[in-house]
SEFI-584017 format. One line per 10 residues: number of its first residue (from 1); for each residue x, y, z of N, C-alpha, C. Coordinates in Angstrom, 3 decimals. Example, Ala and Ser with C-alpha at 12.3 -4.5 7.8 and 13.67 -1.06 7.14 Angstrom:
<bados>
1	13.190:-5.690:7.800:12.300:-4.500:7.800:13.200:-3.300:7.800 | 12.850:-2.250:7.080:13.670:-1.060:7.140:12.900:0.030:7.870
</bados>
This chain:
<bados>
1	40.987:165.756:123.526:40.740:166.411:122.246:39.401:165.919:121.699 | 38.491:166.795:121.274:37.349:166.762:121.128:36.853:166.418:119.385 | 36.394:165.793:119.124:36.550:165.561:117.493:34.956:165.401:117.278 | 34.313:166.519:116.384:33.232:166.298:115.839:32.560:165.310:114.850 | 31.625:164.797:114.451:31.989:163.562:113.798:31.852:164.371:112.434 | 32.490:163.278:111.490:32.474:163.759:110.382:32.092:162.027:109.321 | 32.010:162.324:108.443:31.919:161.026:107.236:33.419:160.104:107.435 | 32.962:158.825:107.944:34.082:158.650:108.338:34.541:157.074:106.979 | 33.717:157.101:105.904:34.249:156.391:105.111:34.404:156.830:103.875 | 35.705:156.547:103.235:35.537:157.026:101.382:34.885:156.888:100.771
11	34.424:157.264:99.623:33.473:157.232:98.399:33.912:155.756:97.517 | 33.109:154.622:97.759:33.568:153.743:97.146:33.160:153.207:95.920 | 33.860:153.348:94.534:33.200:152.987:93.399:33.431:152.115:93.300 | 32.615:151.237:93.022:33.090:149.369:92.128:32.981:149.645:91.023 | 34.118:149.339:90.407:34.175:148.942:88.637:34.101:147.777:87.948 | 34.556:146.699:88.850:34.540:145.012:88.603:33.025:144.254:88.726 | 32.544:143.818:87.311:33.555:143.407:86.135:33.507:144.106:85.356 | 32.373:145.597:85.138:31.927:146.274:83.965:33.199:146.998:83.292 | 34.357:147.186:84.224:35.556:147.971:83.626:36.516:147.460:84.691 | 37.477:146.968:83.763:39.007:146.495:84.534:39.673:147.220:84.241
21	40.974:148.317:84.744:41.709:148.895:84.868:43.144:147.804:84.662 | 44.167:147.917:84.714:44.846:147.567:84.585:46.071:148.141:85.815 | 47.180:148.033:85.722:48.114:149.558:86.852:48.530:150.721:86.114 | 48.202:150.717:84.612:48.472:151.464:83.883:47.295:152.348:83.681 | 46.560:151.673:83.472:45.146:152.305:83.178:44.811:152.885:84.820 | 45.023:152.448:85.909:44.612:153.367:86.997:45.735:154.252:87.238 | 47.290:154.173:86.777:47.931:155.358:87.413:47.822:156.493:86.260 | 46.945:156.281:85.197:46.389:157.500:84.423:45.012:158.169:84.742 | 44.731:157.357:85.245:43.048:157.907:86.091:43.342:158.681:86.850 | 44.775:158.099:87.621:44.711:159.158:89.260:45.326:160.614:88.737
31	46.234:160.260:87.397:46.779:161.993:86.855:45.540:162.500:86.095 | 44.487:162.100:86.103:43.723:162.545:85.308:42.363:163.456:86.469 | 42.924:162.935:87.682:42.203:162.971:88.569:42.846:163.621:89.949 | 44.216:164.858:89.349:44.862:165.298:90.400:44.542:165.999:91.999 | 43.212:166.416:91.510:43.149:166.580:93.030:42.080:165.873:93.888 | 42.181:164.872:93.765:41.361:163.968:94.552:42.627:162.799:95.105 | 42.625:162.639:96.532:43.052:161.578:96.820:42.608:159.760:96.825 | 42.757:159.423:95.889:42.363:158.030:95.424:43.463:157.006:95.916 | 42.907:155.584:96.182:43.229:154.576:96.614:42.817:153.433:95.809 | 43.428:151.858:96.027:42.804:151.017:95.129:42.460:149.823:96.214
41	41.360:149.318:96.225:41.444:147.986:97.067:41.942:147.084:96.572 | 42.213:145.763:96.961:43.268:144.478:96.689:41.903:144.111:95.799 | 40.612:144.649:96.153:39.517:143.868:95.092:38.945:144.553:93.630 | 39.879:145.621:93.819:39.633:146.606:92.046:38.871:147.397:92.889 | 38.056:147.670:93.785:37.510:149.328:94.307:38.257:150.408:94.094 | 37.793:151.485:93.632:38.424:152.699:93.972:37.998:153.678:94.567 | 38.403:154.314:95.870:38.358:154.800:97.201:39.234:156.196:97.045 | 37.917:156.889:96.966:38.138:158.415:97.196:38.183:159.048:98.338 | 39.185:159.541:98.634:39.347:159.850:100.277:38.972:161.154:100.293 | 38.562:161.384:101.278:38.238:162.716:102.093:39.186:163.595:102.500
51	39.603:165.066:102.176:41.097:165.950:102.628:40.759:165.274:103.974 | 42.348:165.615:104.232:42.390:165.761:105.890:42.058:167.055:106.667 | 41.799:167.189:107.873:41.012:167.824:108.643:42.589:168.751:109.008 | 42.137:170.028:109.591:43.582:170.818:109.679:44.376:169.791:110.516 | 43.744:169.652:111.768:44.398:168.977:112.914:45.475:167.815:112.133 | 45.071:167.086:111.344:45.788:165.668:111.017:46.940:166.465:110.005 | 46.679:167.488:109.479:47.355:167.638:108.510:48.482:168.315:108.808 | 48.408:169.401:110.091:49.140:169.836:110.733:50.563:168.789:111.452 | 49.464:167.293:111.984:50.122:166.672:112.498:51.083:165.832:111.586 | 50.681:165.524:110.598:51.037:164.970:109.591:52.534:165.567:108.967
61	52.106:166.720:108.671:53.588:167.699:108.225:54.395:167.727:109.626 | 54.241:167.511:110.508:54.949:167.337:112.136:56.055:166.168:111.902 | 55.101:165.031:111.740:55.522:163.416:111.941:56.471:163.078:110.608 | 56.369:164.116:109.587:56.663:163.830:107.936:58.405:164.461:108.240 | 58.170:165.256:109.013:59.526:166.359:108.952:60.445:165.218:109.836 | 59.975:164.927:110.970:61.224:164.754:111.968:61.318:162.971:111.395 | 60.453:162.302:110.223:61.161:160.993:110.118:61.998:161.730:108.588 | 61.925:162.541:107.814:62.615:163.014:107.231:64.395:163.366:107.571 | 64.282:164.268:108.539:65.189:164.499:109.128:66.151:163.059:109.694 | 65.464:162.320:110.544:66.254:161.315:110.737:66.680:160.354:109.468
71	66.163:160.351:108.721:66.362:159.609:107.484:67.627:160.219:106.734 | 67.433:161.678:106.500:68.946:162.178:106.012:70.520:161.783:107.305 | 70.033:161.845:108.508:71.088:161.278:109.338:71.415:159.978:108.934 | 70.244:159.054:109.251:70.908:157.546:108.970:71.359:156.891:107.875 | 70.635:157.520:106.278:71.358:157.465:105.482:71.361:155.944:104.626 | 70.150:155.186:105.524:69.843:153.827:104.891:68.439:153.590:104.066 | 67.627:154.913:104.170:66.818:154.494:103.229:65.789:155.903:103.285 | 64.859:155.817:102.429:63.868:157.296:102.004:62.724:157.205:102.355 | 62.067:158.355:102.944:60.673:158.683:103.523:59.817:159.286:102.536 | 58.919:158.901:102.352:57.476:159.359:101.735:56.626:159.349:102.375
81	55.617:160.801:101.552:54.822:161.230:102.196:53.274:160.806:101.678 | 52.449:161.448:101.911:51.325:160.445:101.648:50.025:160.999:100.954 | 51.034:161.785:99.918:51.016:161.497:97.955:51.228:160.545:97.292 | 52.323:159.423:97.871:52.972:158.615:96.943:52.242:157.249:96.908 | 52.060:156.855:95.617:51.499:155.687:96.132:52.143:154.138:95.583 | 51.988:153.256:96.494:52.188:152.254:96.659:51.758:150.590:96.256 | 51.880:150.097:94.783:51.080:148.934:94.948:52.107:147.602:95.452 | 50.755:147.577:96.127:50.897:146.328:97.030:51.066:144.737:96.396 | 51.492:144.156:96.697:51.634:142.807:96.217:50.570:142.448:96.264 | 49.353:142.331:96.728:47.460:141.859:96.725:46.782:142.187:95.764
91	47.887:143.679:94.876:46.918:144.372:93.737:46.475:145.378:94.554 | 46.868:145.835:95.525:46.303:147.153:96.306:46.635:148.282:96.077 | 46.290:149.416:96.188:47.109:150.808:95.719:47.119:151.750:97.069 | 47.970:151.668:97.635:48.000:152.618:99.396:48.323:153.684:99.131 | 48.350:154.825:100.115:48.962:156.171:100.430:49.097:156.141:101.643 | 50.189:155.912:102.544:50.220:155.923:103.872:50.805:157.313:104.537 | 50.375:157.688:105.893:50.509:159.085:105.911:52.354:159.556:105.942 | 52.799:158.051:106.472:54.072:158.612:106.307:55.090:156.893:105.487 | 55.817:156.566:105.155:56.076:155.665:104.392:57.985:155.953:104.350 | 58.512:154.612:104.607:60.174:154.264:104.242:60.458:153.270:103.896
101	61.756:153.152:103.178:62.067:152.008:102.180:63.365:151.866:101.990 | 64.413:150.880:102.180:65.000:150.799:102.136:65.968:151.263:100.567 | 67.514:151.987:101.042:67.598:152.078:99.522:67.841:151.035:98.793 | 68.074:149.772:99.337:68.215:148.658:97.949:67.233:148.202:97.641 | 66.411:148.688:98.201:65.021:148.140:97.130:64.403:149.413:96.363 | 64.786:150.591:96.665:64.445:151.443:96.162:65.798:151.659:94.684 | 66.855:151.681:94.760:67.746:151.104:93.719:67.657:149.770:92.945 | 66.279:149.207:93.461:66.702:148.277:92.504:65.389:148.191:91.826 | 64.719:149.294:91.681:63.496:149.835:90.586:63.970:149.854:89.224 | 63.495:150.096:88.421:63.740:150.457:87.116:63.153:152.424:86.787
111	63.538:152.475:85.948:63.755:153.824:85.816:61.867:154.077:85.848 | 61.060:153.638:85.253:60.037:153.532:84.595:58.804:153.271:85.929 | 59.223:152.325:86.742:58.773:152.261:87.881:59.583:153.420:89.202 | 60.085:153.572:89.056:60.259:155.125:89.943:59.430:155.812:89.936 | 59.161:156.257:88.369:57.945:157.453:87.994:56.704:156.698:88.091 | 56.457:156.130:88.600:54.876:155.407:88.878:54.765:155.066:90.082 | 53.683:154.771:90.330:53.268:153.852:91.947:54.310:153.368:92.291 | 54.958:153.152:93.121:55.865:152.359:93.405:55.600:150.958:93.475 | 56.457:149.455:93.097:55.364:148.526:93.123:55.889:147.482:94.209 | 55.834:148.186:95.708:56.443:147.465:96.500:55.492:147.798:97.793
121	56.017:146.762:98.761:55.131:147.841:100.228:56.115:148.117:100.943 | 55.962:149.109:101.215:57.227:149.861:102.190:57.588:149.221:103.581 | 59.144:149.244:103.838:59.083:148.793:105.016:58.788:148.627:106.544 | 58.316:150.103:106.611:57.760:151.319:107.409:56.364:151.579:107.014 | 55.092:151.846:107.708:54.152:152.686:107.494:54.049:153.323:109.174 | 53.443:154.552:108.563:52.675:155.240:109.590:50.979:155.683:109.439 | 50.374:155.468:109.770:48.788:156.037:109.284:49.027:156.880:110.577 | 48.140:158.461:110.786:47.897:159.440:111.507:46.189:159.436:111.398 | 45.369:158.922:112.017:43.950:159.158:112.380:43.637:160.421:112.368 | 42.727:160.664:111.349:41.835:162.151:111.108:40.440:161.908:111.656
131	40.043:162.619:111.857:38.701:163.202:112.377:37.549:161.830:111.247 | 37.962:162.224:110.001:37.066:161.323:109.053:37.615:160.219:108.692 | 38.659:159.232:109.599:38.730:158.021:109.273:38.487:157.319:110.951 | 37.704:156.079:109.993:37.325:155.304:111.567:38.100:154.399:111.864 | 38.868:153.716:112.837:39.106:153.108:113.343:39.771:151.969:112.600 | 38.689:151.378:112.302:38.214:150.094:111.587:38.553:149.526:110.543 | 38.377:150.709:109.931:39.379:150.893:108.468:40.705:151.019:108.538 | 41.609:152.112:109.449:42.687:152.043:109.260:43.381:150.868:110.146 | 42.797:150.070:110.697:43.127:148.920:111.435:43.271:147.411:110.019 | 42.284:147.932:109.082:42.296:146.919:108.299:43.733:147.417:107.381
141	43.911:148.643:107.236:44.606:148.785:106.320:46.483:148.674:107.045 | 46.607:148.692:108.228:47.591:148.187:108.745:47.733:146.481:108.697 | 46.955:146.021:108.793:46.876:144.453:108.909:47.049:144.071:107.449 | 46.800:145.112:106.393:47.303:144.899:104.876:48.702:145.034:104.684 | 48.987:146.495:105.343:50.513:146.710:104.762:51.210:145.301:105.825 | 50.997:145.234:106.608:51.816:143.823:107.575:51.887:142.788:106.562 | 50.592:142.409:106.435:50.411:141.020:105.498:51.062:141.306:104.272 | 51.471:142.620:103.707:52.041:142.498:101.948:53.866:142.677:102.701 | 53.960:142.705:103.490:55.677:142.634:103.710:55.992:143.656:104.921 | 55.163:144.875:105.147:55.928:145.648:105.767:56.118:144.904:107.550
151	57.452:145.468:107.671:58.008:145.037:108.745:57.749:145.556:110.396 | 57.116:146.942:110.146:56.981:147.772:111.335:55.677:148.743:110.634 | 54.231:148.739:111.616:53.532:149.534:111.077:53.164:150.684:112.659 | 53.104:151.885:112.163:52.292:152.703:113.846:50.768:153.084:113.365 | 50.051:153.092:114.174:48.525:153.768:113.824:48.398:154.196:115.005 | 48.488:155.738:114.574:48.572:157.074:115.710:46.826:157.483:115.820 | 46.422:157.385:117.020:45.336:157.985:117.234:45.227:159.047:118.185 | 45.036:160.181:117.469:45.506:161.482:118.575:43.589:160.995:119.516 | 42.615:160.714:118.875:41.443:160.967:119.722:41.529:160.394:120.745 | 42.507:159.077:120.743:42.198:158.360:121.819:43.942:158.369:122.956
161	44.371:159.260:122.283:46.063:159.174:123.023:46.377:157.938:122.685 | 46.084:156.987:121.562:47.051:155.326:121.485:47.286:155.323:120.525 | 48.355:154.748:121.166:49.257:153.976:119.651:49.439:152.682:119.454 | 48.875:152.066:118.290:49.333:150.663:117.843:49.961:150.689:117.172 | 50.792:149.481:117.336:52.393:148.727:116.917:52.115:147.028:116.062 | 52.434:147.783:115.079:52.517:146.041:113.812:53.431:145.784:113.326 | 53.710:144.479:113.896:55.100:143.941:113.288:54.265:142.347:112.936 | 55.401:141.925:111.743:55.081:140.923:111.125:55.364:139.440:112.325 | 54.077:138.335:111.870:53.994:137.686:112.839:53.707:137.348:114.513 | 53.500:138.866:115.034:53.423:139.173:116.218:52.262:140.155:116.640
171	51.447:139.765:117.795:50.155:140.223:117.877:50.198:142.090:117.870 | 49.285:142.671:117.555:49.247:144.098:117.687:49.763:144.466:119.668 | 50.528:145.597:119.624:50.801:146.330:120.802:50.161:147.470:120.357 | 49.070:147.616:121.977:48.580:148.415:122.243:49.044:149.595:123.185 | 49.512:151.037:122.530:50.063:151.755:123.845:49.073:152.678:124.139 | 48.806:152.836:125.214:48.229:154.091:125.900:48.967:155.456:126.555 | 48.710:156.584:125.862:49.408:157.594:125.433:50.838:157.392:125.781 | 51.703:157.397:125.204:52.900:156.729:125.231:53.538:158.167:125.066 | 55.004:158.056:125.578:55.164:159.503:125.939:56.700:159.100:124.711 | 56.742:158.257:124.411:58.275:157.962:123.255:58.039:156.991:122.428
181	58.391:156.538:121.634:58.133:155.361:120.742:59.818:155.043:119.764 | 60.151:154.013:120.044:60.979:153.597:119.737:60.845:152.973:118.215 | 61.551:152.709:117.224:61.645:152.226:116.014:62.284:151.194:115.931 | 63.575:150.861:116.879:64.556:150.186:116.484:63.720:148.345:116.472 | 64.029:147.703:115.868:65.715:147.522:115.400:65.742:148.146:113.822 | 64.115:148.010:113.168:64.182:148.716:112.095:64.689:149.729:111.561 | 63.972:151.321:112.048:64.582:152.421:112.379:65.708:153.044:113.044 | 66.728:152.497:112.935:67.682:153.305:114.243:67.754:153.870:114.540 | 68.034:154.188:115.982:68.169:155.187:116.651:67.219:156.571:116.652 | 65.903:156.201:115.627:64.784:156.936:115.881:63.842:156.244:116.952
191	63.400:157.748:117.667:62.564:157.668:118.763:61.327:158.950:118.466 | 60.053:158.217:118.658:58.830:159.431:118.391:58.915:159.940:119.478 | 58.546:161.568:119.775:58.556:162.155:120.796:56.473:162.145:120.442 | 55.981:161.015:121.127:54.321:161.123:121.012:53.540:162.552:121.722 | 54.202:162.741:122.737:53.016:164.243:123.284:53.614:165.300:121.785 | 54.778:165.193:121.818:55.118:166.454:120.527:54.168:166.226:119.406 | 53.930:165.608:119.041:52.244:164.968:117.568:51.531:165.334:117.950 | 51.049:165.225:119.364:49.188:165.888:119.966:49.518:166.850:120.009 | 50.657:167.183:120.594:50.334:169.212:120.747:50.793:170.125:119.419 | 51.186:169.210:118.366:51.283:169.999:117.295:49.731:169.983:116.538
201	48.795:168.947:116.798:47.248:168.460:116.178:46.452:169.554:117.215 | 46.550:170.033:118.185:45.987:171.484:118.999:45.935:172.563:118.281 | 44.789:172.984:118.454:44.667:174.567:117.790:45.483:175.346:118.878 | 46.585:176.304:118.314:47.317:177.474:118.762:46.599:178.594:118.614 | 46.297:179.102:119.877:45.308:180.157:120.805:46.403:181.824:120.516 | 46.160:182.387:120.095:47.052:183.670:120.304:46.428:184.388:122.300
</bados>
């Protein structure tokens, strides 16, 4: 799969020290600021992302449905998609392309924090590599969600057919086009079907 290059980093504003935000004061910026996808660094940056490219987005609504689906089977916890956002224990503000959480930590929010960022890191991430994110970055931003708690991270790269695997305490696994991907012990009894993600990120030829 052939990927043209594109801008492969966000628009990064520094506000620190001339203006401190607060989590209140930025989750009114971002409604104030609905159609832009915004992010927060652990250092007060705020990181305007670039839409996704059809391909990722296609793939994205692919990877969103079938951990959905398994999630209403197993019945232990909820998938988000990657609208929702997330602060991190560092002071970070994520959107990961696909995101799960157990329900007792998701029951044990307050009413007030439901309707906001969520202020946890999920136990699950998935990032899906677009055309305009490099590498580098979403490598850093897996090594974030690991380091703030999450237990199992994937970073799907359709350009290169690999998949990396982050789990807490334990070095990155590197797969080369991997034809299944297992979740457990986290996920049960979910398994990625990986060629089904690339050939849904293919343009369909009539």
């Amino acid at each position: 799969m052939a990927y043209a290059p594109l801008l492969e980093e966000p628009l990064v504003v520094h506000t620190r020290p001339a203006i401190e935000m607060d989590d209140e004061q930025f989750f009114q910026f971002c409604q104030l600021n609905r159609d832009l996808q915004i992010e927060r660094s652990a250092e007060g940056d705020i990181l305007i992302m670039t839409p996704e490219a059809g391909s990722s987005g296609r793939g994205s609504m692919r990877v969103g449905a079938l951990f959905d689906q398994w999630a209403d089977r197993d019945g232990t916890g909820q998938v988000f998609g990657s609208s929702t956002g997330f602060m991190l224990p560092n002071g970070a503000v994520r959107s990961p392309d696909v995101a799960w959480v157990r329900n007792e930590r998701i029951e044990a929010l307050a009413d007030q924090e439901w309707h906001r960022f969520l202020p946890l890191c999920p136990d699950f991430v998935l990032e899906l590599r677009s055309p305009s994110d490099s590498v580098r970055r979403l490598r850093k931003k897996m090594e974030e969600y690991r380091d703030n708690g999450a237990q199992l991270g994937w970073l799907l790269d359709p350009a290169a057919r690999r998949v990396e695997v982050y789990r807490p305490g334990a070095e990155v696994v590197i797969m080369e086009n991997p034809t299944a991907l297992s979740g457990e012990p986290l996920l049960k009894g979910f398994v990625l079907d990986v060629p089904q993600i690339w050939a849904a990120m293919e343009r369909k030829k009539s």
